[in-house]
N, C-alpha and C positions, 0 to 999 in steps of 0.2 A: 566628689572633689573635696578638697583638705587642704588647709594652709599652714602649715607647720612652722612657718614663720612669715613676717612681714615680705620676704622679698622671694617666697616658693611658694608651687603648688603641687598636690598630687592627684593623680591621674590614680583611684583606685576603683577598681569592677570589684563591686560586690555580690557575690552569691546571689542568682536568679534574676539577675539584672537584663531584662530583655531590651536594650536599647537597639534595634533593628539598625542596622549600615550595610550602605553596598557595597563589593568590592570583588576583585577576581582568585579563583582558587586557579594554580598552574600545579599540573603534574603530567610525569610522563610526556612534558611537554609541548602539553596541552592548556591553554588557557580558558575558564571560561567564568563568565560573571555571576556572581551569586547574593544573598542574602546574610549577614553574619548578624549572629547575635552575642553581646556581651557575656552571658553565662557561659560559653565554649570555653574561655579563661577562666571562670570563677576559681578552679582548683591552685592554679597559680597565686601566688604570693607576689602583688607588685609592688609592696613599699618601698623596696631597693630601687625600683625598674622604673617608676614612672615620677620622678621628682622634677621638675623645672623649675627656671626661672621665670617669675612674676615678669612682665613687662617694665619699661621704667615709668616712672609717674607722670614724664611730659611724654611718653609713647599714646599713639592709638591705643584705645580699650581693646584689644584683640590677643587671642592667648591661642599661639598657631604651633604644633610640634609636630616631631616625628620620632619612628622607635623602632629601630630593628632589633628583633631578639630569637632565639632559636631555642622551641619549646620541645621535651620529651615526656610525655603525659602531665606530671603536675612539674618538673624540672626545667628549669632553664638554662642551657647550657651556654656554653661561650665559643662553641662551635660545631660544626657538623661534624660526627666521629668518621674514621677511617681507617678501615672499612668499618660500614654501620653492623654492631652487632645485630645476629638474629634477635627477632623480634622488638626491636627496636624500631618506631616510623618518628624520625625527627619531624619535625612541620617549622619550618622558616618564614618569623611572619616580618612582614611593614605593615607598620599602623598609623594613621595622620589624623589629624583631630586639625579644627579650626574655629574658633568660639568667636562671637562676636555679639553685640548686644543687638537686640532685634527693634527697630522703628515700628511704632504704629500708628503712624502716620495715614498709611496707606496700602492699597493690594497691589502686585503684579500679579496682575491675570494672564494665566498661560493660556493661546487658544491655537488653531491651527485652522489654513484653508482649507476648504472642502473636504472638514473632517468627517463629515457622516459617510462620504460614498469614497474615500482612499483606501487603496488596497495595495498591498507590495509587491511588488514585479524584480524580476532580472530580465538582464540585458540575454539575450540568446545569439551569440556569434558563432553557427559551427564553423569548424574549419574540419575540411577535406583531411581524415586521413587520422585526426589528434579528437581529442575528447569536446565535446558541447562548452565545456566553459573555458577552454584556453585563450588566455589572453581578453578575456571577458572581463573588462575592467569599467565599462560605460553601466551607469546606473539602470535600472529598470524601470523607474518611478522614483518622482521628489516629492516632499511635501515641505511647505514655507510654514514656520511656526512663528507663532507672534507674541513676545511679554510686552505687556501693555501696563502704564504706571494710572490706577483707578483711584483717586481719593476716596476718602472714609464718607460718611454721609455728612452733609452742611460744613463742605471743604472750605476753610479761608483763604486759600489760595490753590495754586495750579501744581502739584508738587513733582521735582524733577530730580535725577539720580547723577551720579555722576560717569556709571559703569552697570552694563548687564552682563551678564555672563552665562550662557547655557550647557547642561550640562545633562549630557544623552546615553542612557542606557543600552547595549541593545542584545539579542540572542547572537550564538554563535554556531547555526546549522551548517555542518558539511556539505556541500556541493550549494546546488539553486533551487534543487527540487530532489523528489524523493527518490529520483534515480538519475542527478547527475551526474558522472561518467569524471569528475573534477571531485578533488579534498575540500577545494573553496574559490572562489572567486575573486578574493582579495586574500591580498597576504596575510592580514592578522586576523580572516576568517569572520571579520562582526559582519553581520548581515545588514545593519544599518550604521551609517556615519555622517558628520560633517565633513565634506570634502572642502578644501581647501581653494578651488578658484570660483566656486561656486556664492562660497561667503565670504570671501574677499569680493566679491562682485554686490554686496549688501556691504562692505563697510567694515567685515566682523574681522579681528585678527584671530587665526589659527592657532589653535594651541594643540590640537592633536582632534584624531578621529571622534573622539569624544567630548568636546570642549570649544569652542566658542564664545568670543567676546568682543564686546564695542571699546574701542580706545577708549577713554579716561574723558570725558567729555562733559555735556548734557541732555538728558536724554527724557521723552517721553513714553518712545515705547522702543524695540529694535525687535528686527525678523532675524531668521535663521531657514536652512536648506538643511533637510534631513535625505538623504541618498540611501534608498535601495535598493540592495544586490542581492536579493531571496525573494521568492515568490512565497515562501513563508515569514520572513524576517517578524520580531516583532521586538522591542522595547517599551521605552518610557521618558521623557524631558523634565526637567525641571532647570527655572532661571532663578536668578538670585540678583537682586538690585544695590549696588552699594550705594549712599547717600554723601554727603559733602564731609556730615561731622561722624563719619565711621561706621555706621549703623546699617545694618543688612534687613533685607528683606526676601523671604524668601517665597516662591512663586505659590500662587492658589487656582483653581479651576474651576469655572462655573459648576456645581453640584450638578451630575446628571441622574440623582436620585431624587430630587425637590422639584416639587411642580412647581413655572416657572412664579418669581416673585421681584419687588421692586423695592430694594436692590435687590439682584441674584444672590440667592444663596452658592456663597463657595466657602471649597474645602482644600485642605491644606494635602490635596493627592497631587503624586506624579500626571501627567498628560499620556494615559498609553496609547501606544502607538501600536497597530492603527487600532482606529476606534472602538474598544472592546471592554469586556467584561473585566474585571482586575481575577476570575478565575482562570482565563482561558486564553488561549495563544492567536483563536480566532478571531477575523472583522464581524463587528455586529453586523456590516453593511452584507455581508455573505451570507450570514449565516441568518437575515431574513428573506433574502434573496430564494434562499435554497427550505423555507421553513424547517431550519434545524434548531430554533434560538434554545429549544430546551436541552440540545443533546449537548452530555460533557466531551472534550475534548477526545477522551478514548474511546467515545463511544462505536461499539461494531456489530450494531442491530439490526441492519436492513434483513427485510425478508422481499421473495419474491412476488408477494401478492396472489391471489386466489388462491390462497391452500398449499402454491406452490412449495416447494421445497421440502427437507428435511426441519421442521420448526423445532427441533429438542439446541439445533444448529446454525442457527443464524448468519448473517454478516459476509464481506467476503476478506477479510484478513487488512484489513486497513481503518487505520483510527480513524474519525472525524477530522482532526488538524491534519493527516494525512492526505487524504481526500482534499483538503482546501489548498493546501500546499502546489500537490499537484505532480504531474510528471511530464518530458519533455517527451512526446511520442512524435518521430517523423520530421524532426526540429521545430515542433508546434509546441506550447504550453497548454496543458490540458487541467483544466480542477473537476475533480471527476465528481460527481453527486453523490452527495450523503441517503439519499434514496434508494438510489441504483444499488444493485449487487452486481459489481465489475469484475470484468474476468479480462485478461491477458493474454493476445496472444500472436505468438510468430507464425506468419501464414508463411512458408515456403512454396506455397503451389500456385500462389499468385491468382489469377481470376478463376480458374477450375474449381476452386475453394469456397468462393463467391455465394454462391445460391446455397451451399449445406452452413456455411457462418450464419445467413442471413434466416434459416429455415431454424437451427439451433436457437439464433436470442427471438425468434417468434413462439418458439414450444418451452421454452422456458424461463421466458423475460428476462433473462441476465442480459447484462449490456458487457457486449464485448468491444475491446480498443486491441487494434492490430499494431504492432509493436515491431519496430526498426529495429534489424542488427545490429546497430550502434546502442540501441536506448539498454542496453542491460548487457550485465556478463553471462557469456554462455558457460561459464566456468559452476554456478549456483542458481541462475534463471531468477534471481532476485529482483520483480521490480522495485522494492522501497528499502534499500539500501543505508540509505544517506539518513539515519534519525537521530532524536536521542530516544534515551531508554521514557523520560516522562510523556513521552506523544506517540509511545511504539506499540503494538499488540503483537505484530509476528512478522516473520518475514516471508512475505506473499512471491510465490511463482509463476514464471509465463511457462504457458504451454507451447511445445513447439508440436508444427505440423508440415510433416512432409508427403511428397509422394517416392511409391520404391517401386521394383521391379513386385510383380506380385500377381494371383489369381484371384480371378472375381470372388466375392465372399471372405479373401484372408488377409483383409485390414487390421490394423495390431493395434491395439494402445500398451504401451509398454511402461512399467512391466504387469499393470494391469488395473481396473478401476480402482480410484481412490480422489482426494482431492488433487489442485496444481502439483502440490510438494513433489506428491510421489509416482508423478507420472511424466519418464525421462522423456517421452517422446511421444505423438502419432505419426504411424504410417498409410498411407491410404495407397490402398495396390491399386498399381497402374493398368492391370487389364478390369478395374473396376467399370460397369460399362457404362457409357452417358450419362442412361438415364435415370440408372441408378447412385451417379454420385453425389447428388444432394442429400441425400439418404445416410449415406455410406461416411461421409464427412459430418452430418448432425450427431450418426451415431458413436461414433469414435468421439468424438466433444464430449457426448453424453458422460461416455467412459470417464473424462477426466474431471468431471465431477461428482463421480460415485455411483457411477449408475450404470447396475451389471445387465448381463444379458438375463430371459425369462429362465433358463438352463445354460447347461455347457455340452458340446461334444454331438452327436449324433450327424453327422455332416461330413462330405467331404468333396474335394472338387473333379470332376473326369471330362478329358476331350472324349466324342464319338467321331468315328466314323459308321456312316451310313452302307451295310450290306445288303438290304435289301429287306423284301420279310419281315421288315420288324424288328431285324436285327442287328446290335451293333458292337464293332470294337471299340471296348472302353480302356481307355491309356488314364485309368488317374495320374494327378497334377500336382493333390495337396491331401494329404502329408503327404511326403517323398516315403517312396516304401513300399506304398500297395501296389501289387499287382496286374498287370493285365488282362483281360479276358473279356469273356461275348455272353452278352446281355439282350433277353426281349424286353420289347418296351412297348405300350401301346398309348396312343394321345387321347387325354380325356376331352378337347378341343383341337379343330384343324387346323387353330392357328397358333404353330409352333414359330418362334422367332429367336433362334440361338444367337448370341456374337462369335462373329469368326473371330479367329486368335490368328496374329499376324506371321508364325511361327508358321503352325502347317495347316490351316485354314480350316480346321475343325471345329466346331463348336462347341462351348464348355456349358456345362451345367454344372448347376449347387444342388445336393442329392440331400437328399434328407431319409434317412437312415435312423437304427438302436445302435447303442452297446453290448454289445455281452454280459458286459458286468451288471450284476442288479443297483437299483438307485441313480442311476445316470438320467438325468435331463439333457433336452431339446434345445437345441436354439434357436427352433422354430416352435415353441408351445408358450401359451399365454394369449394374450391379446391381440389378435391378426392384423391389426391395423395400427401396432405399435411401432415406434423406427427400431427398437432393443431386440426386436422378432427379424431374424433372418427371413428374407422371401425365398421360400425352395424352387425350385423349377422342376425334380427329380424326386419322387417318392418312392422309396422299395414300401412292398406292404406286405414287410415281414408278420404282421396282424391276420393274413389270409395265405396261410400254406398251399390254397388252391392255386394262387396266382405264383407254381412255380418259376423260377426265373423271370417274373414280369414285372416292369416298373412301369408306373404310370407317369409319364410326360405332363405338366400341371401347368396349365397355360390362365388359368384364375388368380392365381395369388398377385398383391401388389408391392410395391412397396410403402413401409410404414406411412403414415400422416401424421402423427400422435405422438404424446407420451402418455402411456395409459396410465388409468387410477385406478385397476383392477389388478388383482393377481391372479384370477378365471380366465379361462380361454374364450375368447367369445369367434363371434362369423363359423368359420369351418374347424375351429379348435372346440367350439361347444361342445358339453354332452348333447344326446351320449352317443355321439361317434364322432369324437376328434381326431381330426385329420394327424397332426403333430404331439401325440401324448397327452395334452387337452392344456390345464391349470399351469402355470410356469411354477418352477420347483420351491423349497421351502425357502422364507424369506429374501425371494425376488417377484417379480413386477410389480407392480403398483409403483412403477420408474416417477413418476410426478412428484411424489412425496418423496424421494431418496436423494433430492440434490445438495448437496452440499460443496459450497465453493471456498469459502475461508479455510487459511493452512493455518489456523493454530486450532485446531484438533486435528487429534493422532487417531486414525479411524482402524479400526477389525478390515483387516483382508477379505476380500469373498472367500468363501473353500467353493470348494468343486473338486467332482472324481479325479485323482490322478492319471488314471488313464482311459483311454474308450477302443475295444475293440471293436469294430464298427461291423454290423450283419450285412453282406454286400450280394446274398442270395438264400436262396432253400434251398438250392443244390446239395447231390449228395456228397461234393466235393465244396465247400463255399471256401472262397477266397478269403482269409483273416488276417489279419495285420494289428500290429498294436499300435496306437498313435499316443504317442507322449505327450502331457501336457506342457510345453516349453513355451509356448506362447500364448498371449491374451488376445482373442477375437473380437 
């Protein structure tokens, strides 16, 4: 500042002036609150720009302006061009200043009710038919803050002000949570504010969402109602006390870096809200709660515990302040734990689905949240939608799960293992049998966290009919293509138990077969007691030319229990005579260590043979078919 004569001042920023102010950037229409610092001008030239008048001599000591100017790199123009040339970004600012001399008299200590355990909430009104926050204008949580007028130490009197005035920063998060279905829940989008009947009910007149203050009065201390409308919202308060003869005060905080002392040590910070770190968007009250106090804001670390997982891959695609924020699932508020690895997902099959969800987060400790057709668009499957870029890591996917018409054994994860992102769908075939669907539903999840079969291909599906002898007609079912014909067969146990098909009451078996082509794996080989291991019911033992046309009926095998930690066949896939080709093919099984649930890595496809012509006898005539690889099992 510069007085160039008796009755002026100037207003000049000088080069690397970091005088920190708050204030909003709007673009695109967008408003949102930020930090400015004085060097952003330095290049500008303001001796023209910022001159005033001094106040008069019997004025208040107070030196109060404003300035609109419109800036093009170091230029200042006299108006917005039109049209703006290329490469041109005008930046249109208001700048206000208000100087006043400072009393030191005494503190306003800023403090707040039950500041250690307050945490931000929204209000949750669905309405039938429209989105989670329409019309959702009722707060979620208040909190009463309190400037309080504290003498200096060995006070000679009681000292009192004549006006407080509070003044409230706050975020401006889209919707109420990370996958609100709403742009915002109040019109100009703050997540936190002074509402107006709430402090008129203390006394304060309204000056706006931001602002608050006591009539012109006397005062010792005055309260304030802070309202929020986000389960993440966070800001910051600061009051300012004016005194009789002009003199400002402006608010201080018990130090919650000092142990405590008599007086308390305070310090000349904002009050944030709610009670946190000045790095981090999070409540300390939470993030003891959930022992994260050390993790930053983005952080996306969780592993699964015991070895679980893919560890080069951590986390499950959701930041820390993510996680705390929360999501509306089922029109419930949910803050999902910074521990957990969460997973997503739309159950379409309703309770059928039940036992293999609950079999899936036991074999692989992810916590899974079953997720409302309402709660996401099915246009991107995005559960966390709603962020900004500084609290964002990626945009995380629900999986969807259906049942379709189908044969036992040809469940699809489509279009095939990977993480959320890249798996548009599961289906789980409806002639799936009982008791195999807990199996059959763990294993399709499995899929869509990265976790392939032990092989591909050797397999396909056939009704029998029963002629007698030992012999029977088989009508394959799956792939569409193969052929009919008569098969011997003999049971290695007497207790066969097909499911009839509702169709023409024949019983289907899963046949476990070669390819033709060399290098094709099983999708029965590996670990017998894995759920990634298909159960066969049907073995041709194309391995023993003796046993022309005979297959053996396999009434031993179960279904998986496991997610194995071997890539060796073990039980009946052991050397040296595995039943299924033996070891599961190069770089599959050892399914326990391959999960991977976070979508921001971009993961390698499985490969596998393009195609399997499947050995369906010894005959000197054998029936061969080519099966396409078009789907994922």
């Amino acid at each position: 500042m510069e007085f160039p004569s008796d009755t002026a001042y100037k207003m000049q920023l000088t080069p690397f002036t970091s005088i920190p102010c708050k204030g909003t950037v709007t673009q695109y229409g967008t408003t949102t609150d930020t930090m400015f610092a004085w060097y952003l001008l330095s290049p500008i030239q303001f001796g023209s720009h910022f001159v005033f008048d001094l106040p008069a001599v019997d004025a208040p000591l107070r030196i109060h302006g404003t300035k609109h100017l419109i800036t093009s790199d170091s230029t200042v123009l006299t108006s917005i061009p039109d049209p703006v040339p290329y490469g041109v970004t005008p930046v249109e600012w208001d700048i206000e200043w208000d100087l006043q001399p400072e009393s030191d008299d005494f503190d306003l200590v800023l403090s707040a009710e039950d500041y250690d355990n307050w945490l931000p909430l929204a209000h949750i009104d669905p309405v039938v038919g429209t989105s989670l926050t329409e019309g959702a204008l009722e707060p979620g949580s208040t909190i009463r803050v309190k400037a309080k007028v504290m003498p200096k130490p060995d006070p000679t009197t009681t000292p009192k002000v004549k006006q407080i005035t509070f003044f409230l920063t706050s975020s401006n998060m889209p919707g109420i949570a990370m996958n609100a279905l709403d742009s915002s829940p109040t019109p100009d989008g703050k997540d936190l504010q002074f509402e107006q009947d709430k402090n008129a009910a203390l006394g304060l007149e309204f000056v706006d969402i931001a602002t608050v203050k006591t009539p012109v009065g006397q005062y010792e201390e005055a309260k304030a109602v802070i309202s929020s409308f986000d389960f993440g919202g966070y800001g910051d308060v600061i009051a300012r006390a004016e005194t009789e003869d002009g003199k400002v005060v402006m608010s201080v905080i018990e130090d919650p870096e000092s142990p405590p002392t008599n007086p308390p040590s305070r310090t000349k910070d904002p009050l944030l809200l709610p009670k946190r770190t000045a790095d981090s968007h999070i409540a300390t009250q939470w993030k003891t709660t959930e022992s994260s106090l050390s993790k930053a804001d983005l952080d996306d670390g969780e592993t699964l515990g015991d070895g679980r997982g893919d560890v080069s891959k951590p986390g499950d695609g959701l930041s820390h302040y993510e996680e705390y924020r929360g999501f509306i699932l089922n029109n419930n508020h949910t803050r999902t734990k910074p521990s957990d690895v969460d997973y997503f997902l739309n159950n379409k099959m309703g309770s059928k689905a039940t036992a293999g969800i609950n079999f899936f987060k036991e074999l692989t400790n992810i916590q899974v949240h079953l997720v409302g057709d309402d709660d996401f668009a099915l246009s991107n499957r995005v559960i966390n939608p709603f962020y900004i870029k500084a609290t964002h890591v990626t945009d995380q996917h629900v999986v969807l799960l259906y049942e379709v018409l189908g044969e036992k054994g040809t469940s699809n994860t489509l279009p095939g293992p990977g993480n959320p992102k890249s798996v548009s769908r599961i289906e789980i075939a409806s002639k799936t049998p009982p008791d195999g669907m807990k199996t059959a539903v763990a294993h399709e999840l499995a899929h869509s966290v990265n976790v392939p079969h032990h092989g591909e291909w050797g397999f396909f599906v056939a009704a029998w009919e029963d002629l007698g002898n030992s012999q029977y007609r088989e009508a394959p079912k799956y792939p569409l293509g193969l052929a009919a014909g008569l098969v011997d067969a003999y049971r290695e146990t007497p207790n066969l138990a097909p499911v009839a098909d509702p169709d023409d009451n024949l019983p289907r078996f899963l046949i476990s077969t070669k390819c033709r082509e060399d290098g094709t794996q099983s999708v029965f080989s590996g670990a017998h007691n894995c759920i990634m291991r298909y159960k066969a019911e049907v073995k041709i033992h194309t391995e023993n030319p003796n046993l022309l046309h005979q297959r053996a009926v396999l009434t031993d095998e179960e279904y998986g229990t496991t997610l194995c930690a071997t890539t060796q066949g073990t039980g009946f896939n052991a050397p040296p005579n595995p039943r299924h080709v033996g070891p599961a093919a190069n770089d599959r099984g050892d399914c326990i260590h391959k999960i991977v649930v976070s979508d921001r890595y971009d993961l390698k496809p499985w490969t596998r043979a393009a195609t399997c012509d499947p050995i369906r006898s010894y005959g000197s005539l054998p029936i061969r078919v080519q099966l396409q690889a078009d789907t994922e099992q």
